[in-house]
C-alpha positions in Angstrom: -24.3 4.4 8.2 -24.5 1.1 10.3 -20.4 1.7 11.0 -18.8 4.9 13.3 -16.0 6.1 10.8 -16.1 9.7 12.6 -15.1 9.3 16.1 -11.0 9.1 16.5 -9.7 7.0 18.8 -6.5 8.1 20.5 -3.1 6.1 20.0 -0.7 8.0 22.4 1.0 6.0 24.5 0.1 2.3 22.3 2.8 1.8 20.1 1.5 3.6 16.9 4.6 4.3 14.7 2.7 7.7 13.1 1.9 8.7 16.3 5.3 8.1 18.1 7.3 9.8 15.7 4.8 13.0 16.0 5.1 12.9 19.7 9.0 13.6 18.9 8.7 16.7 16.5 6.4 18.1 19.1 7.8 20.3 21.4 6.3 21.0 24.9 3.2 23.1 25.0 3.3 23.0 20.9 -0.5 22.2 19.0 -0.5 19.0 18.0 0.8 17.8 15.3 -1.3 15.8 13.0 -0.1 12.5 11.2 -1.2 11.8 7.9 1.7 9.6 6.8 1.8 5.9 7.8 -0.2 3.9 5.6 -2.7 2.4 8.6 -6.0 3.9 8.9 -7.5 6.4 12.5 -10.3 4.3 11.7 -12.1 2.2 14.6 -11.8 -1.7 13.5 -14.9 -3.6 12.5 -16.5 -4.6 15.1 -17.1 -8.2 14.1 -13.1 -8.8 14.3 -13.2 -7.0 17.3 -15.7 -9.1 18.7 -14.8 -12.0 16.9 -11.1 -11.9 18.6 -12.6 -11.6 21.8 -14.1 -15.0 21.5 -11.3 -16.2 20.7 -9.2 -15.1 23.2 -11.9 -16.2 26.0 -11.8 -19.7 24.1 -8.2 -20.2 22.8 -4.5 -21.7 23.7 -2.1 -19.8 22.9 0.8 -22.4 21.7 2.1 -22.9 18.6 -0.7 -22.5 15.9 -0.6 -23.1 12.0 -3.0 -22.0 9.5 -6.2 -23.7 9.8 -8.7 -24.5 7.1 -10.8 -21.7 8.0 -8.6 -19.3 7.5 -7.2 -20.9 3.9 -11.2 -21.1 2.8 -11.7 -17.0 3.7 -9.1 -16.2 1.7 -10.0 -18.2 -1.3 -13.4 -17.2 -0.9 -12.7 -13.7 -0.8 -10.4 -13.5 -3.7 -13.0 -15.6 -6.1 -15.9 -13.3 -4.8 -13.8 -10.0 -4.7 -11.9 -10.3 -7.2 -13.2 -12.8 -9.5 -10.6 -15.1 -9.0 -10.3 -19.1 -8.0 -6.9 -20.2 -6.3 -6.3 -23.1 -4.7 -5.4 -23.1 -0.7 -2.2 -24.8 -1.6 -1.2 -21.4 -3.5 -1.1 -19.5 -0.3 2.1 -19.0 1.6 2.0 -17.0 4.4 4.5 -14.4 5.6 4.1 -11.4 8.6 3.8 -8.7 5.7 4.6 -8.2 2.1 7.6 -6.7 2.6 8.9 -9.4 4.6 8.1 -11.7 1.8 9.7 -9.1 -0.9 12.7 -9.8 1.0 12.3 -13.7 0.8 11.0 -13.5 -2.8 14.2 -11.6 -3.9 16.6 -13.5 -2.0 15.0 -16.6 -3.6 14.5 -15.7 -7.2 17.8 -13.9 -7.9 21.6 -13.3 -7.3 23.9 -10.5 -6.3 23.5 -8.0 -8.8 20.9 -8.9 -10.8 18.3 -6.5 -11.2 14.9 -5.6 -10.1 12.8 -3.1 -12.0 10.4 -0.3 -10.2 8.5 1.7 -11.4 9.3 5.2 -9.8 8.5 7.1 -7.7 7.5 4.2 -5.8 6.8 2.7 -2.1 10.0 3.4 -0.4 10.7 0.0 1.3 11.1 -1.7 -2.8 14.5 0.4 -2.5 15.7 -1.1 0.8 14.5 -5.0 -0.6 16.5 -4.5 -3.2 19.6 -2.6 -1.7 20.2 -4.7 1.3 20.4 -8.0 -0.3 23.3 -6.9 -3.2 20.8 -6.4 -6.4 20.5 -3.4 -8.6 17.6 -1.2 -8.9 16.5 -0.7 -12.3 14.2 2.4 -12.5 11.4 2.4 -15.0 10.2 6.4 -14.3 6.5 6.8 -14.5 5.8 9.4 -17.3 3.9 12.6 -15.2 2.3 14.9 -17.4 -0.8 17.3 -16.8 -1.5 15.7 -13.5 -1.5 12.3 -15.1 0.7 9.0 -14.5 1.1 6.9 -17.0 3.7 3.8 -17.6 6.6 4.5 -19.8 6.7 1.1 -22.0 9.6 1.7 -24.5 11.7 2.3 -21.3 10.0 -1.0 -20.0 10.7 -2.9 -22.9 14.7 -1.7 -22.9 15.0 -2.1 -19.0 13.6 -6.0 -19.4 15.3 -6.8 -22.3 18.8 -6.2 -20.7 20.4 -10.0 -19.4 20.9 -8.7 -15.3 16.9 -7.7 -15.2 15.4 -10.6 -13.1 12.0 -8.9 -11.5 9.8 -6.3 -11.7 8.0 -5.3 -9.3 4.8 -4.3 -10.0 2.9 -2.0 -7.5 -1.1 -1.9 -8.4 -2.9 -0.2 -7.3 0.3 2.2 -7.5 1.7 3.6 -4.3 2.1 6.4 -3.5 0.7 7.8 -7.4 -2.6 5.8 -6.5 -2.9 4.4 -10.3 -4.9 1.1 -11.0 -3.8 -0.1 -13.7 -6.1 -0.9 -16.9 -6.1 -4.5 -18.2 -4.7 -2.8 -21.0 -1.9 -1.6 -19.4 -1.3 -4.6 -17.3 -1.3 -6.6 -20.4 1.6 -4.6 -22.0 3.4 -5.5 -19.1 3.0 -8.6 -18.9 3.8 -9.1 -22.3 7.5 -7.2 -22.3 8.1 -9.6 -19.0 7.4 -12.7 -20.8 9.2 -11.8 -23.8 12.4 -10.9 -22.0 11.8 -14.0 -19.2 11.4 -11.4 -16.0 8.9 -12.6 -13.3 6.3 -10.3 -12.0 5.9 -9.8 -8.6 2.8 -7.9 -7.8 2.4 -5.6 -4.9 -1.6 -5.7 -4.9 -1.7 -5.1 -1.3 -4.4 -2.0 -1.6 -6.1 -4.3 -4.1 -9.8 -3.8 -2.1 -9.5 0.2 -2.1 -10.6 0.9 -5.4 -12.4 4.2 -5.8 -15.8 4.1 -7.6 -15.4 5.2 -11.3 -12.6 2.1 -11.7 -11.8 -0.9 -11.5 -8.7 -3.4 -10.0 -7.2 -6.7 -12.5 -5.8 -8.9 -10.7 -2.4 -9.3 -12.9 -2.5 -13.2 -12.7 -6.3 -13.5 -14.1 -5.3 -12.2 -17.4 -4.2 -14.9 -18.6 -2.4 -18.5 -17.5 0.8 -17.8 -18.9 0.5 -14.5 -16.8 -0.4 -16.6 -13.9 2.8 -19.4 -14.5 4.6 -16.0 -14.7 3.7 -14.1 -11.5 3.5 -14.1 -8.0 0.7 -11.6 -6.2 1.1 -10.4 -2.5 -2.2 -9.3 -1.1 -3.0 -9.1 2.8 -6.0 -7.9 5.0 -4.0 -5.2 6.4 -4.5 -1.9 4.6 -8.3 -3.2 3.7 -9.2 -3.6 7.7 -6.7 -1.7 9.4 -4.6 -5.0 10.5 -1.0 -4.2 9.8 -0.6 -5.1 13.7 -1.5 -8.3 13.5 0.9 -9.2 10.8 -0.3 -11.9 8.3 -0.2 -11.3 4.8 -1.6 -14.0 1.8 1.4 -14.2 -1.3 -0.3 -16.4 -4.0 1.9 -18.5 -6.0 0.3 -20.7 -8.6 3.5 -21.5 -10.3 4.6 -24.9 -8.2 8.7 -24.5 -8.9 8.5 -21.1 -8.2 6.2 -21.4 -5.2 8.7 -24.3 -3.7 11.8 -21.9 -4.3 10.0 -19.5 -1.9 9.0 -21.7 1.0 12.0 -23.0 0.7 13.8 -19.6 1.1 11.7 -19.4 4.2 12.3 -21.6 5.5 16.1 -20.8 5.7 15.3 -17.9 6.9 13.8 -18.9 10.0 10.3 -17.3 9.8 8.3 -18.9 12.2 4.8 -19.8 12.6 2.5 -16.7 12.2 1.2 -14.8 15.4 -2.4 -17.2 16.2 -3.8 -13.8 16.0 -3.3 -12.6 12.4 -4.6 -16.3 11.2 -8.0 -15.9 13.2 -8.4 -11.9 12.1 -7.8 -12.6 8.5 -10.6 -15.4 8.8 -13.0 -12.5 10.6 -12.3 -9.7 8.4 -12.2 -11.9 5.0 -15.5 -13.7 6.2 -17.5 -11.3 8.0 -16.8 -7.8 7.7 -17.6 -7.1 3.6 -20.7 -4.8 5.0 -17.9 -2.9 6.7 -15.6 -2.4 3.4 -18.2 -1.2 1.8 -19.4 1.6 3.9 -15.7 2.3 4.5 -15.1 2.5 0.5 -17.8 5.3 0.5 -16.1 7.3 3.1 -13.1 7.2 1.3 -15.0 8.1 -1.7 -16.4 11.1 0.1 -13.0 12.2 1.5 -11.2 12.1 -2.0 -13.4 14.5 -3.2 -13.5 16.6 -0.1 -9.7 17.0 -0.5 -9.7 17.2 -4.3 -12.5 20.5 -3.9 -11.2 21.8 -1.2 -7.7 22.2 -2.7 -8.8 23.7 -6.2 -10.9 26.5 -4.1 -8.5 27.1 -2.0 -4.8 26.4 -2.6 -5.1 26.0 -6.7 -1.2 25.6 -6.7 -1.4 22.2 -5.5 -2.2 20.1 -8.3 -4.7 16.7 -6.8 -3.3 13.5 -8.5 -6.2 11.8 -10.0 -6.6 8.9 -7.0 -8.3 5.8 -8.5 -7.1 3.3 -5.3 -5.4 3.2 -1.8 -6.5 5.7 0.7 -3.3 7.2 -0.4 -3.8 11.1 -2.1 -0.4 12.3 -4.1 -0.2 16.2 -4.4 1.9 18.1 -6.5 3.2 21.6 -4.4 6.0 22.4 -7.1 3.8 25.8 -7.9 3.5 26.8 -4.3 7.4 25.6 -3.1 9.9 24.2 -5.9 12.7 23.9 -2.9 11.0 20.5 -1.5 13.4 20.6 1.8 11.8 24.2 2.2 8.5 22.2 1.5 9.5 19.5 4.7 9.9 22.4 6.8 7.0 24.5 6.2 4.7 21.3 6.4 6.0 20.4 9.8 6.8 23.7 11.4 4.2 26.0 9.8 1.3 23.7 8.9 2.0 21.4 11.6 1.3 18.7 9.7 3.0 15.6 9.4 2.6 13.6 5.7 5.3 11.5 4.1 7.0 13.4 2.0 7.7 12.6 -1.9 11.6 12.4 -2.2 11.4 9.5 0.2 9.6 7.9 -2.8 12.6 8.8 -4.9 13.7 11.7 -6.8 10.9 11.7 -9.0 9.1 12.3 -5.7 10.5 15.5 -4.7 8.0 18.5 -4.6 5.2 16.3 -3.9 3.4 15.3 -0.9 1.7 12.3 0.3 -1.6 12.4 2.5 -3.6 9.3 4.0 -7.1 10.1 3.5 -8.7 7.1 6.2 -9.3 9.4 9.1 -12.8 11.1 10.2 -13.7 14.0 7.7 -13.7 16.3 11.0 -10.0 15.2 11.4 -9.4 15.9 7.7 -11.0 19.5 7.2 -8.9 20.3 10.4 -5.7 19.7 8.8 -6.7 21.4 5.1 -7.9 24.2 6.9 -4.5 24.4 9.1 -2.6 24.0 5.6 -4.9 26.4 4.1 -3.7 29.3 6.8 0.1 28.2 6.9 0.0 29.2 3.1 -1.8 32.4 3.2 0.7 33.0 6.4 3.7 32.4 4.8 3.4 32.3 0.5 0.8 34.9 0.0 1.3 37.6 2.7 
């Protein structure tokens, strides 16, 4: 490989949220603790952004800085070449994250005590979006059955058709179940929310992890009335590891609805993005494509390290199917149905730190959630360390 996706670089001591919580659990003289949790990568960056950002920092002022051309061009350029589809510049509006412009899109688009539908168990932080500002979660439960996710439509359909539903919103690929949706399935959607006049806000922030044997639909290319009808938050920050930088790229073809937003924003405060996130965006979306690709075969590689490892070894733990993110969801129910038992034994047994389910909701509890972007080295170490806590402590 032309790319070093095997040496770890260490993050003590520079802010790394993972890493600072783990340095908390740990007690003095303890082994270390190993965090798979935090959705960043223990990846080195691309070296062209690295580089690239040097330049820039030798060449720039740092004063107050707005998107440049540049930066609007990569982005169109990599969603037309990516994913097969043409915006114009004028759709982008930028925020520091998604979630921060989840918060902004809810706050703009609906009232206290309307409701927002999820699809559960879900990313965590849709909860809080939808909590803190005074709306109603509306759960739409994924149906779970032989290791499988699948959307529960009927329950759609009823949850949409009721007068408080206002949003959905739509999380593809699917975090933490690591689902990409079919066109088939996205088009059922679609349909119910048009029908029953919800908006579709889609979370398609993993959108460039897509493991081999599938494939990711942008919702909005479907069709127009899908695109009048939606509003699709993608970023560079899970794809190169630049969640730091904070920049994200929330397309909104739909002119009233995009106008609603900025101007939402622009009560809010938000100011200008950091100069940095603008000129990364433009390195990773414009030169670093060789770099996604090798990395897409390393997650490749370490999906199905985990997946054989696990049914050789600990065949109580049932491997969700994952089809995008870096993101693997496992099912312990067989080995530990008590999943506060299961918290503990993780962190004081296996000494391993992954998010666990029930903070994904109650549908969650029992399973486990492991980031997969990390050296294989780094990931056989911590299977193996699993591997002995559960002959240790289940099967003694």
């Amino acid at each position: 490989m032309e790319y070093d996706f095997q040496t770890l670089v260490s993050r003590k001591g520079l802010g790394s949220a993972k890493w600072n919580i783990i340095e908390g659990l740990k007690e003095d003289g303890e082994e270390e603790v190993i965090p798979f949790s935090v959705a960043d990568m223990e990846f080195k960056n691309a070296p062209e952004i690295i580089e690239g950002l040097k330049e820039y920092v030798d060449s720039a002022i740092y004063g107050y800085t707005e998107a440049t051309k540049k930066y609007y061009d990569s982005v169109c350029s990599w969603m037309e070449k990516r994913h097969d589809y043409k915006i114009e510049p004028e759709w982008i509006v930028e925020f520091p994250g998604v979630v921060p412009a989840l918060h902004i899109i809810v706050q703009a688009l609906t009232n206290i005590n309307d409701g927002v539908i999820v699809m559960t168990p879900v990313y965590y932080p849709f909860y809080k979006v939808i909590n803190i500002h005074g709306r109603k979660i509306i759960k739409n439960q994924l149906i779970y059955d032989k290791g499988k996710y699948a959307i529960d439509f009927k329950d759609l359909e009823e949850k949409a058709s009721r007068e408080d539903t206002k949003l959905i919103i739509l999380c593809n690929p699917h975090n933490p179940v690591g689902r990409v949706w079919t066109i088939d399935e996205l088009k059922k959607v679609g349909e119910i929310c048009i029908r029953n006049n919800v908006l579709v806000i889609s979370d398609e922030i993993h959108f460039d992890l897509i493991m081999e044997e599938y494939k990711h639909t942008v919702f909005s290319t479907i069709s127009k009335e899908f695109e009048e009808n939606s509003i699709i938050c993608t970023a560079p920050s899970k794809t190169f590891n630049l969640a730091g930088l904070q920049v994200s790229n929330i397309i909104i073809a739909n002119k009233n609805i995009r106008e609603i937003v900025k101007k939402e924003r622009e009560k809010s405060g938000f100011p200008r993005l950091n100069t940095f996130g603008f000129k990364a965006c433009e390195l990773a979306y414009t030169k670093c494509e060789n770099w996604l690709d090798e990395l897409l075969k390393v997650l490749n590689e370490n999906r199905k390290f985990v997946k054989e490892f696990l049914n050789k070894n600990i065949p109580e733990v049932q491997v969700i199917p994952l089809e995008g993110t870096y993101l693997q969801w496992l099912d312990f129910r067989k080995l530990e149905s008590d999943y506060v038992k299961l918290q503990d034994f993780m962190e004081n047994e296996a000494k391993l730190f992954l998010d666990e389910g029930y903070i994904f909701g109650k549908e969650g509890q029992g399973f486990e959630r492991i980031n997969i972007a990390c050296p294989k080295h780094i990931l056989e170490k911590a299977l193996n360390r699993l591997l002995e806590a559960v002959n240790r402590v289940y099967k003694k």
